[in-house]
C-alpha positions in Angstrom: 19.5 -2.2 22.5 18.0 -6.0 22.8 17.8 -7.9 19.5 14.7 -10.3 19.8 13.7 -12.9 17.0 16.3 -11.9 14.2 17.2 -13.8 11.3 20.7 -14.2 12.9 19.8 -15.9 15.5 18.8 -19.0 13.2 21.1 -21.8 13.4 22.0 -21.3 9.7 23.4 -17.7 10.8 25.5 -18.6 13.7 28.5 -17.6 12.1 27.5 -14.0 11.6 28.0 -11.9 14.3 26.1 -8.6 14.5 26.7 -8.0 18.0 28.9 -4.7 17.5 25.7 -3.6 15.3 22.9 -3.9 17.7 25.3 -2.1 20.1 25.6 0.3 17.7 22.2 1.1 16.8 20.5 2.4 20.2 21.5 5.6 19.0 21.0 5.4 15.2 17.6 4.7 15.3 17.2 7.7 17.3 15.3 10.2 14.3 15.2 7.9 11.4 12.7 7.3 10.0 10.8 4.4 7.7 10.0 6.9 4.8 7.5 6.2 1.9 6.9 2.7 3.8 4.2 1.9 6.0 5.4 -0.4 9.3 3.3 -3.3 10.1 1.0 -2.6 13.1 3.4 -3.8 16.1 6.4 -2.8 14.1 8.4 0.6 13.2 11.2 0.5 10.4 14.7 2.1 10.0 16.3 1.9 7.1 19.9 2.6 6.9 20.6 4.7 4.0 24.6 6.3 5.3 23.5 10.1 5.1 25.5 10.6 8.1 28.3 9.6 10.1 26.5 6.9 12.7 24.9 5.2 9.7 28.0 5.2 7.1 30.4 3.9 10.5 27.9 0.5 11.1 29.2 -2.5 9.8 27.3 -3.2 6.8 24.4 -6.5 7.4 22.2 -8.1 4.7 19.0 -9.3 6.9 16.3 -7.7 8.9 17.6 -7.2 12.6 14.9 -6.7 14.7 15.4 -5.1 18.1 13.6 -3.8 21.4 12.5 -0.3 21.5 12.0 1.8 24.7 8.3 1.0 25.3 8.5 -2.8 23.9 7.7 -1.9 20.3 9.3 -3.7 17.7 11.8 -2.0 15.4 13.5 -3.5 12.2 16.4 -2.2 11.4 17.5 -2.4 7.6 20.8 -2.1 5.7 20.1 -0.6 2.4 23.2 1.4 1.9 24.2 -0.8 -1.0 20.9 -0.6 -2.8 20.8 3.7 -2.7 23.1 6.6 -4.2 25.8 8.2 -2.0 23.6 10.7 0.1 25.2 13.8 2.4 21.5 14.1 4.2 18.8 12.6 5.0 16.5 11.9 2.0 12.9 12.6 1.7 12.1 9.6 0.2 13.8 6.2 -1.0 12.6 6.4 -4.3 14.9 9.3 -4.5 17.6 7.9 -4.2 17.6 4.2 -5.3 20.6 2.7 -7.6 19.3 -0.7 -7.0 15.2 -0.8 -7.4 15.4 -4.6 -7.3 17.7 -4.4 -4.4 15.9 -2.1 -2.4 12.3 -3.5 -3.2 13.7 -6.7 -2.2 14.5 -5.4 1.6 11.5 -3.6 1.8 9.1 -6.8 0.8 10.9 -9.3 3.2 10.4 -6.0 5.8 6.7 -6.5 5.4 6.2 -10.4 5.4 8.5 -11.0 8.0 6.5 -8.3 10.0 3.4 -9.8 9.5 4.6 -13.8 9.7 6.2 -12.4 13.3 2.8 -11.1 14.5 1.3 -14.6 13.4 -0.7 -13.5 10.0 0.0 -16.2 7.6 -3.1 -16.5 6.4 -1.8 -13.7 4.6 0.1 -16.1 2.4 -1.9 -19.3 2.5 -2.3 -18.9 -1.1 1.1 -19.7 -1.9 1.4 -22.2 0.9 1.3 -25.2 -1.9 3.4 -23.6 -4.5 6.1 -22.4 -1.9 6.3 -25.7 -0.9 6.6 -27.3 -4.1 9.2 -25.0 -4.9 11.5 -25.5 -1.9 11.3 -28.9 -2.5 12.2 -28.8 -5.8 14.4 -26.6 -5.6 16.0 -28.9 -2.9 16.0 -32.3 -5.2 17.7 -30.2 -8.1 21.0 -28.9 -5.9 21.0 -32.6 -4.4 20.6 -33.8 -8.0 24.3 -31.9 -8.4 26.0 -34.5 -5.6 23.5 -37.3 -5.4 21.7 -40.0 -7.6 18.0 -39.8 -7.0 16.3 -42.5 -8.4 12.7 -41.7 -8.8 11.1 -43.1 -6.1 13.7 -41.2 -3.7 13.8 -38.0 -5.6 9.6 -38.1 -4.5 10.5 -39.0 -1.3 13.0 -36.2 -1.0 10.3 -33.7 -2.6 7.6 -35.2 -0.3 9.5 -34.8 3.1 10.8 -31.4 1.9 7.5 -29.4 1.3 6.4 -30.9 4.5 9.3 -29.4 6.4 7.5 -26.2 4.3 4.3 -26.8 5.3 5.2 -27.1 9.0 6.6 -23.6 9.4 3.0 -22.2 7.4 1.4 -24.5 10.3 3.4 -23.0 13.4 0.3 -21.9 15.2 -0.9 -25.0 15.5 -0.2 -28.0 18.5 1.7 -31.1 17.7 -0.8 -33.3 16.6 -3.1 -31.5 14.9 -0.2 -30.0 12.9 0.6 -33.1 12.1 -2.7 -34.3 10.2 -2.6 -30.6 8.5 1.1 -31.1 7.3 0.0 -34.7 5.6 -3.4 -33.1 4.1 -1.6 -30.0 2.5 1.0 -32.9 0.9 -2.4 -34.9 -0.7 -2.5 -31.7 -2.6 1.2 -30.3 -3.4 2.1 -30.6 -6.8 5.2 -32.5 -6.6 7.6 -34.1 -9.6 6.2 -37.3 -9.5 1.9 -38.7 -8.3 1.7 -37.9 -4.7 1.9 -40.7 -1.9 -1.2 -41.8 -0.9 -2.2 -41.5 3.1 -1.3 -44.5 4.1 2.1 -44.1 2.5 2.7 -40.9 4.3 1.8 -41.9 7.5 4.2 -44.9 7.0 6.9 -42.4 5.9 6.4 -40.2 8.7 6.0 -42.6 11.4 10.0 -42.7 11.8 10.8 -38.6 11.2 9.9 -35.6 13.2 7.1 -33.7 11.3 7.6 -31.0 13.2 11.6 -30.6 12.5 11.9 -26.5 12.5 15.5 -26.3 11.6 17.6 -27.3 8.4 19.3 -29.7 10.4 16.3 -31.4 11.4 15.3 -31.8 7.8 18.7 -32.8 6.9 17.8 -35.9 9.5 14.1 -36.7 8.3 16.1 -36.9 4.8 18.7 -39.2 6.3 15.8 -41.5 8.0 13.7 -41.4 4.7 16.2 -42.4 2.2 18.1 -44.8 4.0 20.2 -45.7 0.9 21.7 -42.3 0.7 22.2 -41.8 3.7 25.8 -41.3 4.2 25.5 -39.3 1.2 23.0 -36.7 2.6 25.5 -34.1 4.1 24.4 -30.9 5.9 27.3 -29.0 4.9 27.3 -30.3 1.2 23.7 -29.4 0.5 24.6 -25.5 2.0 27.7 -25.5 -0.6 24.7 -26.5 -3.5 23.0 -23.3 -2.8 26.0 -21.3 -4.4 24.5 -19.7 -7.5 21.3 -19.9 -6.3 20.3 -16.6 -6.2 22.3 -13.3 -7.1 20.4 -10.7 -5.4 20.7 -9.0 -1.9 22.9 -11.5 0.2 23.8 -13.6 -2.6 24.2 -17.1 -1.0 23.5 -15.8 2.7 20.0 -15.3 1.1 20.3 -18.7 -0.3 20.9 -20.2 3.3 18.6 -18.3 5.1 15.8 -19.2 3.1 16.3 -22.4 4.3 15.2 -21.2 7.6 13.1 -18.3 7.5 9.7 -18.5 6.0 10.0 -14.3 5.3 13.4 -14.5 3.4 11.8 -18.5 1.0 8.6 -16.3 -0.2 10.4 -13.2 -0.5 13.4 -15.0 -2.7 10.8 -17.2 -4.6 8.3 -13.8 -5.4 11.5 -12.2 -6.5 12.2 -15.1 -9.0 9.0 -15.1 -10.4 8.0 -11.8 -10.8 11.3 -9.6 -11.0 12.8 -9.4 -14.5 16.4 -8.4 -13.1 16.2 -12.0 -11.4 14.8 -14.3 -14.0 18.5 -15.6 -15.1 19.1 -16.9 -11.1 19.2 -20.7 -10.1 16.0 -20.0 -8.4 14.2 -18.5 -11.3 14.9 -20.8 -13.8 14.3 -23.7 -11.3 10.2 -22.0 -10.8 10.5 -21.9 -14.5 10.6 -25.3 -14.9 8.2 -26.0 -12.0 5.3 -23.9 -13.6 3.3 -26.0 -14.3 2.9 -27.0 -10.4 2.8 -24.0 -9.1 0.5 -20.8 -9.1 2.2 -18.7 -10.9 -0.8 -15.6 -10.1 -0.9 -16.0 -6.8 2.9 -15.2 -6.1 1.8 -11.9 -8.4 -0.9 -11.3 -5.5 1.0 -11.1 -3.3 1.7 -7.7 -4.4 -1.5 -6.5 -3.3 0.1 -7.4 0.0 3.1 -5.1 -0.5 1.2 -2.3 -2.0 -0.8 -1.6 1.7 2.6 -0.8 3.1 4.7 0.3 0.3 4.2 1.6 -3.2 8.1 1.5 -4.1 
């Protein structure tokens, strides 16, 4: 089978190799079934629950692989093994059989957005777009906070180019330059620590960055270029170390580092956080506690609405 556009792929992942899975898995998918869960249109699920031999022998995997079917559909393959009771067949429904409610609603949400962010719907989230963005970046200032001495000003900058990096994964369908005016609008109106910068500030502090930097590395540089003082101090490899404890759900700090990639796995950690009661003693959560006053609260409890037209789990 041919993997296309998986989580692994991102250069956060490279170090996971799922190869022997996907080799795996021509023949697993083969009559399982997505149970209670509606797919996406353009998308069918498999979840992996170990009812028989094929499933219990694949090397276990925390994030979404997405591979090619026989007639070009989509199909997202899913690990939730950990998250279900020891079963001997194949269940009727997940519900069933869940251990881990949390656990197992958590794959099936980030199954859902990440099927609709691939087929291009974010307007189905553009009412988190702010707060999502003032959460990653906050999020981001408190783990550099644990290595680094912001001052004020720079702990704004930080914040500022951060939910930009945000905003320009929610703006992926649009061209350069008119993704670049959207980027510095949504930042007039992000709640951030600190009074925004004005325009002309942000188009002085992006003049020398790449607004359009899609990786965690290219942040990591826009960081480097926007707060010059620190800049021996910004370290790629120290700020993935800060993410340790951030979250203690499904993938546990692989979670916490994809996130910094993947647009599905940020909302789906940050609704988790806000909204699931198993969560609210994570990094994360306590971090949107603080924040709640600059973020929409109800709007990451919409997005349930969103879940409920594929999955009533």
């Amino acid at each position: 089978m041919k993997k296309i556009n998986v989580i692994y792929d991102l250069p956060t992942m490279q170090a996971y190799n799922i190869n022997k899975v996907v080799d795996k898995l021509g023949e697993v998918v083969i009559g399982s079934k997505s149970y209670e869960i509606t797919p996406v249109e353009g998308f069918s699920y498999v979840f992996i629950v170990g009812y028989d031999d094929k499933e219990k022998d694949l090397q276990p995997w925390d994030h979404p692989i997405i591979i090619e079917g026989v007639r070009d559909e989509k199909i997202m393959v899913i690990d939730v093994r950990k998250y279900v009771q020891n079963v001997k067949e194949q269940p009727t429904m997940l519900i069933d059989v869940a251990k881990d409610l949390s656990g197992l609603r958590f794959n099936i949400n980030r199954a859902i957005f990440l099927s609709l962010i691939s087929q291009g719907l974010l307007g189905k989230f553009k009412q988190v777009q702010n707060s999502v963005a003032t959460l990653f970046s906050t999020m981001l200032t408190t783990t550099m906070s644990q290595y680094i001495d912001l001052n004020p000003r720079e702990k704004l900058i930080v914040e500022t180019v951060a939910a930009g990096y945000v905003h320009n994964m929610f703006l992926v369908n649009y061209g350069e330059d008119e993704k670049a005016q959207a980027v510095k609008a949504r930042l007039l109106h992000t709640r951030l620590s600190l009074p925004n910068l004005k325009k002309k500030e942000l188009d002085d502090l992006f003049l020398d960055i790449n607004i359009g930097a899609n990786t965690f590395s290219g942040l990591v540089e826009n960081l480097k270029h926007s707060v010059i003082s620190k800049k021996d101090m910004i370290d790629e490899v120290a700020m993935y170390n800060s993410m340790n404890g951030l979250f203690y759900g499904p993938g546990n700090v692989s979670t916490s580092i994809v996130q910094l990639e993947d647009l599905s796995t940020m909302i789906t950690l940050y609704h988790a956080a806000i909204t699931d009661p198993t969560y609210k003693r994570t990094k994360i959560a306590m971090i949107a506690n603080n924040a709640k006053k600059r973020i929409e609260i109800k709007e990451f409890e919409k997005l349930s609405n969103i879940i409920k037209e594929y999955s009533n789990l």
